[in-house]
C-alpha positions in Angstrom: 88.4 65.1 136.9 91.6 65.2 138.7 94.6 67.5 138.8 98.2 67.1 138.9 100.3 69.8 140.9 102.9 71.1 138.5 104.9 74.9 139.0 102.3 76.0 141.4 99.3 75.1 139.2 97.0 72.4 138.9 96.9 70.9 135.4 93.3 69.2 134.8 93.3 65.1 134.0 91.0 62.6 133.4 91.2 60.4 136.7 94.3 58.3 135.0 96.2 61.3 134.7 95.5 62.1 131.0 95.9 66.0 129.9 92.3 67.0 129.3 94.1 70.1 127.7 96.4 69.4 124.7 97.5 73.2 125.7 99.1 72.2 128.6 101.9 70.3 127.4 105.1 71.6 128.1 108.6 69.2 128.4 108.9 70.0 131.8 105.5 68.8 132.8 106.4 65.4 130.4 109.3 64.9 132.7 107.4 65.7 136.0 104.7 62.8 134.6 107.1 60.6 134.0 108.7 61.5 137.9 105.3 60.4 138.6 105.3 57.7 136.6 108.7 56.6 138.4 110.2 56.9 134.6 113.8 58.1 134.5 113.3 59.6 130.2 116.0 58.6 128.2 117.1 59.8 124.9 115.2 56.5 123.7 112.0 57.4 125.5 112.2 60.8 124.0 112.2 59.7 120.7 109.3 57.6 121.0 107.1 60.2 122.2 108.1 62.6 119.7 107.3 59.9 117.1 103.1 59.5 119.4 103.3 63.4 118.9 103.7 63.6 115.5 101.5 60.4 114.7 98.2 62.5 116.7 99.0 65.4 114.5 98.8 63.2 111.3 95.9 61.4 112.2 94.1 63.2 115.2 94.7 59.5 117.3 96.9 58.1 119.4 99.1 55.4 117.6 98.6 51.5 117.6 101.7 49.4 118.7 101.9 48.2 115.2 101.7 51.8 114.0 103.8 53.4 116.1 106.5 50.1 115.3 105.9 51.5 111.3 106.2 54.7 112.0 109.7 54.5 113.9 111.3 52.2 111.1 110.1 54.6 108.8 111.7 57.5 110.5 115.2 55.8 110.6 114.6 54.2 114.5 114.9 50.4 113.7 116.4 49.8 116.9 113.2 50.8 118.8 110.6 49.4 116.0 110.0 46.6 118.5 107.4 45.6 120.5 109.4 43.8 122.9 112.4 47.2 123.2 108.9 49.1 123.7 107.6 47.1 126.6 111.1 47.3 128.4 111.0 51.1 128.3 107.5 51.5 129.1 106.6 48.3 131.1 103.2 49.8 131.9 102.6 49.6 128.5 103.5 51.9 125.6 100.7 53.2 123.9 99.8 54.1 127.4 102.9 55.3 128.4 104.2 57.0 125.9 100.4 59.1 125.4 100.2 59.9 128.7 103.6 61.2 128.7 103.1 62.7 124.8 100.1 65.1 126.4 97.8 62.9 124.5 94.3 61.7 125.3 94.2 57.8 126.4 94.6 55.6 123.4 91.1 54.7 122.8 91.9 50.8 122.4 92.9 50.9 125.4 91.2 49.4 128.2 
């Protein structure tokens, strides 16, 4: 287990920097990840991490690429529904990413 040092406290992680507590999301520990991270969020980012929020409340699992591509055409976000837009805003990789930053548990496809 690991920590990260956020407002005086030390938030638990898995040794990748993963919440192990769901509870401990806040927006300003997202944006102190993604400081982290060396990820300046943008409106776009934002958007995409709502849309890996609400896909783990549907389905209890992080999304897919593919999924998480579905999802934000479904929800009116054509111009991000690509894999290629996704990899430019989170080169270390989305699902990833976006997760880590969402509060979420590693996507479980990924290695």
């Amino acid at each position: 287990m690991s920590y990260i040092e956020f407002e005086g406290k030390q938030i638990p992680t898995d040794d990748e920097g993963y919440l192990l507590s769901l509870n401990d999301y806040s927006e300003g520990l997202r944006d102190h990840i993604a400081s982290l991270m060396g990820l300046e969020l943008t409106t776009e980012h934002l958007v995409i991490i709502a849309m890996v929020r609400k896909y783990y409340e549907e389905f209890d699992t992080t999304p897919p690429i593919r999924g998480l591509i579905k999802l934000l055409q479904k929800e009116g976000h054509e111009e991000l529904a690509s894999s290629v837009k996704l990899a430019r805003l989170f080169p270390d990789g989305a699902a990833k990413c976006a997760a880590k930053l969402a509060g979420l548990p590693k996507p479980a496809k990924c290695i």
